[in-house]
N, C-alpha and C positions, 0 to 999 in steps of 0.2 A: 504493500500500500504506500509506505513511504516513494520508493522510487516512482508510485504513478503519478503521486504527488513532485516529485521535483521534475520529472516530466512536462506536467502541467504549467509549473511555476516555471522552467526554463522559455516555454512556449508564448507564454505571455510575455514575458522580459523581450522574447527577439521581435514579437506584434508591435512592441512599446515604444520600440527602439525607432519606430515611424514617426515621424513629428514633419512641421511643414517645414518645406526646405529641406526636406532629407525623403522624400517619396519614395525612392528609389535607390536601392544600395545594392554595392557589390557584398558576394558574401563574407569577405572577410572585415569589413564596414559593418554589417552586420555582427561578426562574432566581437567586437570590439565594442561598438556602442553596447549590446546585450552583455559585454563581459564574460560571454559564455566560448570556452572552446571551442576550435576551430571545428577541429572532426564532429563534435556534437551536434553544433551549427549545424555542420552541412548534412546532418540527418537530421534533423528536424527538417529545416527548412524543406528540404528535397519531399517529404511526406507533406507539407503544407503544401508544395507545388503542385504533388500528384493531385490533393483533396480538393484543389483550385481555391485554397485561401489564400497563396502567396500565387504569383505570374511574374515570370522573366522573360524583359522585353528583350528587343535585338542589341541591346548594348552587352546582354548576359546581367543584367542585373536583377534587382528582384524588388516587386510592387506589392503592394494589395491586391487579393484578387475577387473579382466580382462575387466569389461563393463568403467570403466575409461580409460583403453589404448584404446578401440577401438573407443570413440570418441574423443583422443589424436590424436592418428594416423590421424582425419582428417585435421588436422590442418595444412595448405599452407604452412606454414615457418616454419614449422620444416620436415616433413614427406616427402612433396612434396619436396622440396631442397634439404633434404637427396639423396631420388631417383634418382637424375640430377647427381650431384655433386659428389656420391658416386665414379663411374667408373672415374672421375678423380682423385679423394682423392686415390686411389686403384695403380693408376699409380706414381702419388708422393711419397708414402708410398716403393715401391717397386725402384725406382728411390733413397732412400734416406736413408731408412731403418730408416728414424726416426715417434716421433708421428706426426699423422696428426690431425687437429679440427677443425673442423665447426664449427660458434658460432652467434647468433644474439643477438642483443637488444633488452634488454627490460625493457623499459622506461629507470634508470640511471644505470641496471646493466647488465652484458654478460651471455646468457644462450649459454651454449654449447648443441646441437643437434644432433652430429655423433664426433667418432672419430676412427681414425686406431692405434693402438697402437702395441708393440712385446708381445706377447703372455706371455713373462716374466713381464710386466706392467700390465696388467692387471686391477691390483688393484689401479694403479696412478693416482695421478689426474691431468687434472681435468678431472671429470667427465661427460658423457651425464646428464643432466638434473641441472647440476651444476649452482651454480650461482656464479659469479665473481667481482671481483675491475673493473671497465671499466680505472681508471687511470694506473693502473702500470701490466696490459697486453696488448700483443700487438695486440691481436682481438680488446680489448679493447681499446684501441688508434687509431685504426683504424677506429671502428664503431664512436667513438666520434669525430675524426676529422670532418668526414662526417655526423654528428648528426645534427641537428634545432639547431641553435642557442641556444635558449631557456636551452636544455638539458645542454647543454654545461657549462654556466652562474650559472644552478641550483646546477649543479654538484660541480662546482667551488665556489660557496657560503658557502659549508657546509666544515665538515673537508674530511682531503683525506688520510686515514690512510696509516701507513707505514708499511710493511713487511717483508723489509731488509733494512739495510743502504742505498742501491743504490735506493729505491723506492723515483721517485719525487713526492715530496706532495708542493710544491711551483705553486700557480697559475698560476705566469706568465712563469715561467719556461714551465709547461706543453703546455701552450698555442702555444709557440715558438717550442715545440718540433710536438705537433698536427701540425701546418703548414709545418713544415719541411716532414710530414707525408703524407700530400696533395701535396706537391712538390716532393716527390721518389716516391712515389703510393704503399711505403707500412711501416710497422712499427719494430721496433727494440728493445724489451725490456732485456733490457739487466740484470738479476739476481732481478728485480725488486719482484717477488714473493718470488724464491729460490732462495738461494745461487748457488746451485748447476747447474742452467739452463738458458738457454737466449728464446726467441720466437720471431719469426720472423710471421710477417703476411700482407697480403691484403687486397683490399676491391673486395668483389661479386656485382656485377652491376646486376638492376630488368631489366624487358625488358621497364617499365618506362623511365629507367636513373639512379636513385637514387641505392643509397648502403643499399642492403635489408640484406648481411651477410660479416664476414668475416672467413679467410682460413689462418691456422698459421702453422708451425713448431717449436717443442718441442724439442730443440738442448742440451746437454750435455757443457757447459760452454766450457771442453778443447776441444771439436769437432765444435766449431760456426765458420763458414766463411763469418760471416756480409753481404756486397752486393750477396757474390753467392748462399747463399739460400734464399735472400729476392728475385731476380730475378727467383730461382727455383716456388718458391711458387707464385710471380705473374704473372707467365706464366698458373702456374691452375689454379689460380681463375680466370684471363680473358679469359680462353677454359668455366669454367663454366658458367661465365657472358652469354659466347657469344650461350651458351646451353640454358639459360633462356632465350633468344632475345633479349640479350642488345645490343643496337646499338655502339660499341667502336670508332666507328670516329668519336666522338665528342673528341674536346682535352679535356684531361684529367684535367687541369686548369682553366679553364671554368667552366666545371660540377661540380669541390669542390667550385670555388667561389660561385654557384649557390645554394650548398648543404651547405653550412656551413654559410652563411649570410642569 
């Protein structure tokens, strides 16, 4: 059992070793970002080739391969949420002409999942499949408001790096700002990543109760209107809540004390 387990744990490591700007790796790029032996490497990989999770282009190197997105794609909280939330994300976008993002937790950090961006952005980030600070964005503030205790505490144990001047990395500070985030019902980061940008965002309610995602905008610092696009944005994420079967007549203060103690 052990070795199916380091097996497994090897396999991950060399999946991991994919980040943007590295799509594509020779295998022994591979055994080195993975830290994993050579010879090892190239039996794994070689078995990930066969299974079409890994594909080597004509360079001989090696990609993702299409049989990875398609058991991706099955996955509830990214795929399925996309699907819902999309035709509203589509309507804000177009209502605002700014970026729009989907993003959920996972474990202490925010994966973004979908986003609308200007065709001139493109390349900005943050990206689908991105991982993020959960302290100094405001997905990220919002899923932590509404986190387990537990996350919260863990989060708050370790350091909280900083991005710009304006990013709060002070414990108690955040904490005081999280509840302020439970009490408007949604978040405000103000330049905390960029200089250049502020993010505004909600919380997505499951048909549980609980806060499965949240829903931001990507605002230009001189274009921010604080309250009037924190209310734009929590008007779609409670259309998508109420898409997923969330029941909204619970008060909203209730359901954080309930979610975050």
């Amino acid at each position: 059992m052990s070795d199916r387990r380091s097996v497994v744990k090897r396999t991950l490591k060399i999946l991991e070793a994919f980040v943007v700007g590295r799509e594509a790796m020779s295998l022994s790029e591979l055994s080195r970002r993975s830290g994993i032996p050579l010879t090892t490497t190239f039996r794994i990989v070689a078995e990930l080739a066969e299974g079409g999770v890994l594909e080597r282009d004509a360079a001989g190197n090696y990609r993702i391969g299409l049989r990875l997105w398609e058991v991706a794609s099955l996955a509830p909280r990214s795929v399925g949420l996309q699907r819902i939330a999309l035709p509203y994300m589509q309507d804000l976008y177009e209502t605002t002409h700014l970026g729009v993002h989907l993003a959920v937790r996972e474990k202490g950090e925010v994966v973004f999942v979908e986003r609308l961006v200007s065709p001139d952005n493109l390349s900005g980030s943050p990206r689908v499949g991105g991982r993020y600070a959960m302290h100094a964005t405001a997905v990220g503030m919002v899923l932590l408001a509404y986190a387990p205790k537990e996350v919260l505490d863990d989060l708050l144990s370790g350091p909280l790096p900083s991005f710009t001047s304006r990013t709060c990395t002070d414990p108690h500070e955040l904490r005081r700002v999280l509840a302020d985030v439970r009490r408007k019902g949604y978040a405000y980061s103000d330049r905390q990543i960029s200089n250049e940008f502020v993010s505004v965002a909600s919380p997505i309610y499951g048909a549980e109760g609980g806060v499965v995602a949240a829903l931001s905008l990507i605002v230009p610092f001189a274009e921010a209107k604080g309250p009037a696009h924190g209310h734009l944005v929590q008007s779609s994420a409670r259309a998508i809540s109420r898409a997923l079967g969330a029941n909204l007549s619970t008060p909203r203060s209730s359901r954080a004390l309930r979610e975050s103690g």
